[in-house]
C-alpha positions in Angstrom: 135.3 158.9 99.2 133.7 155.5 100.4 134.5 152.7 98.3 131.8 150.8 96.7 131.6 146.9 96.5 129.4 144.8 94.0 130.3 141.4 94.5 131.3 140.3 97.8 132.5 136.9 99.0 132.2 135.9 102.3 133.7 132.6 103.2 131.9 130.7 106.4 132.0 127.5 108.4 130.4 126.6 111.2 133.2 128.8 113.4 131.8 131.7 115.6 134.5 133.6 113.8 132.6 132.9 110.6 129.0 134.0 112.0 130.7 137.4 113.2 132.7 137.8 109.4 129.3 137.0 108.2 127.3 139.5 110.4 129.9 142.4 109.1 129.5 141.1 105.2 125.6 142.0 105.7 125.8 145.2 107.0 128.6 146.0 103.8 126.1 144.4 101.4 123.0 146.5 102.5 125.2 149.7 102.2 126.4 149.0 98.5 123.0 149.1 97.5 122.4 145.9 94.7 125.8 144.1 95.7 125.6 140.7 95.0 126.7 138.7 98.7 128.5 135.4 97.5 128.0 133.0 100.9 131.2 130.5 100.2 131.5 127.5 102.3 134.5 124.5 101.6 134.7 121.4 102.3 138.2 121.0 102.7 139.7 118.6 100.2 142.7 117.8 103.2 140.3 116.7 105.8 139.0 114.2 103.4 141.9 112.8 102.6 142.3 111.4 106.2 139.3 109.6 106.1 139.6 105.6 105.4 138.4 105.0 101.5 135.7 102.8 103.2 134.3 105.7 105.3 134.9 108.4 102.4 131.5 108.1 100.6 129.5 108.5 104.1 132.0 110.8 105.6 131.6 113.0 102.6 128.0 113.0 102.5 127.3 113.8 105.9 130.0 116.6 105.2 127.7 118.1 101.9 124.3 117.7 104.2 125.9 119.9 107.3 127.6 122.1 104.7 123.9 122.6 102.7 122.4 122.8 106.2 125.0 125.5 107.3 124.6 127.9 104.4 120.7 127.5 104.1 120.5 129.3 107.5 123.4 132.2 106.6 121.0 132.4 103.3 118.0 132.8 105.1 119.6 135.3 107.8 120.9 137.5 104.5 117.3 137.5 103.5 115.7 138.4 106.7 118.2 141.1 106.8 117.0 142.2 103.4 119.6 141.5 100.6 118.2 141.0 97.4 121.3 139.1 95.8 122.6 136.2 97.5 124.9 133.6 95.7 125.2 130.8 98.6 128.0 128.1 97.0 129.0 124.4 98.4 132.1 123.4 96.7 134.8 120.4 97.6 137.8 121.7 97.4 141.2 123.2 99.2 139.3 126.1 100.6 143.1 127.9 100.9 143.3 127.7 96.8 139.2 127.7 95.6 138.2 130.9 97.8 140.7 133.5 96.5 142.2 132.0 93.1 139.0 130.2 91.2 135.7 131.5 92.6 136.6 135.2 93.6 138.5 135.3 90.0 135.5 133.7 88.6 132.8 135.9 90.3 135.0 138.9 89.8 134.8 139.7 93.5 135.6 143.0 94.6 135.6 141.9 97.8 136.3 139.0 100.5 135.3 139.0 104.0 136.4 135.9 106.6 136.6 135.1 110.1 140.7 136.0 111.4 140.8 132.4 112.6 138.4 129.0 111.4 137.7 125.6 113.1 141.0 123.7 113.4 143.3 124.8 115.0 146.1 122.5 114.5 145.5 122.4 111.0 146.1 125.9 111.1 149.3 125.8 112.8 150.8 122.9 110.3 149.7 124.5 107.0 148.3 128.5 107.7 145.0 129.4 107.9 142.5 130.2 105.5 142.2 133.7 106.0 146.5 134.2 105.4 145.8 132.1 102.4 143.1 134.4 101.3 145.1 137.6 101.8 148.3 135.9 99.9 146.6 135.1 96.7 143.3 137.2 96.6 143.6 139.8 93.3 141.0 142.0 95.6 140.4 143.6 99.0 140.1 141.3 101.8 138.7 142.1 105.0 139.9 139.7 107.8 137.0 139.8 110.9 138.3 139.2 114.4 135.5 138.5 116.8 135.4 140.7 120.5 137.4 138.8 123.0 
């Protein structure tokens, strides 16, 4: 018996690893016919930090103009694939804590679907990556995308 998923979160960045997670969260949306496809994207909390207080205010609105111009084109690809129900979501925050604890809890996700790996690299070796976060904390099934090589 197939399982059947209603709300779906798919977390993306601008990562080919994301675009490929993303790819698989439409074709599992379109066959759990009125599944509502959450598109998540995080602007990590951790990066900002680095930036100089004088820089911050730019630094952080170029960050929220790339993010909105990032997740209006997965939004757009969702509805020329035909999904009905798309959530897109911009949020500041430690993607590692937000994606599985507060907004999958909050949606009531019954799924999450990421990339295996993101865009930084030696972030990821220092603290873990995203997607090891997401499977550690997530209260639902995860689905962890690795792209061809």
């Amino acid at each position: 018996m197939e399982k059947v998923y209603q709300r779906i979160v798919v977390a993306v960045d601008s990562s080919n690893e994301a675009a490929y997670a993303f790819e698989t969260a439409l074709g599992i949306a379109k066959r759990n016919k009125g599944a509502v496809l959450h598109i998540v994207h995080v602007i990590d909390t951790n990066v900002m930090t680095t930036v100089s207080s004088s820089l911050e205010q730019t630094s952080l609105e170029r960050a929220q103009q790339e993010a909105q111009n990032l997740v209006d084109r997965f939004v757009r690809q969702a509805e020329d694939f035909g999904l009905l129900y798309i959530r897109p979501v911009i949020e500041i925050a430690s993607p590692r804590s937000f994606i599985p604890k507060e907004f999958a809890e909050a949606v009531r996700a019954d799924l999450i679907i990421c990339g295996a790996t993101g865009k930084s690299g030696l972030r990821r070796m220092l603290m873990g990556s995203v997607s090891e976060a997401i499977v550690r904390s997530a209260t639902c099934d995860v689905l962890i995308i690795r792209t061809p090589q």
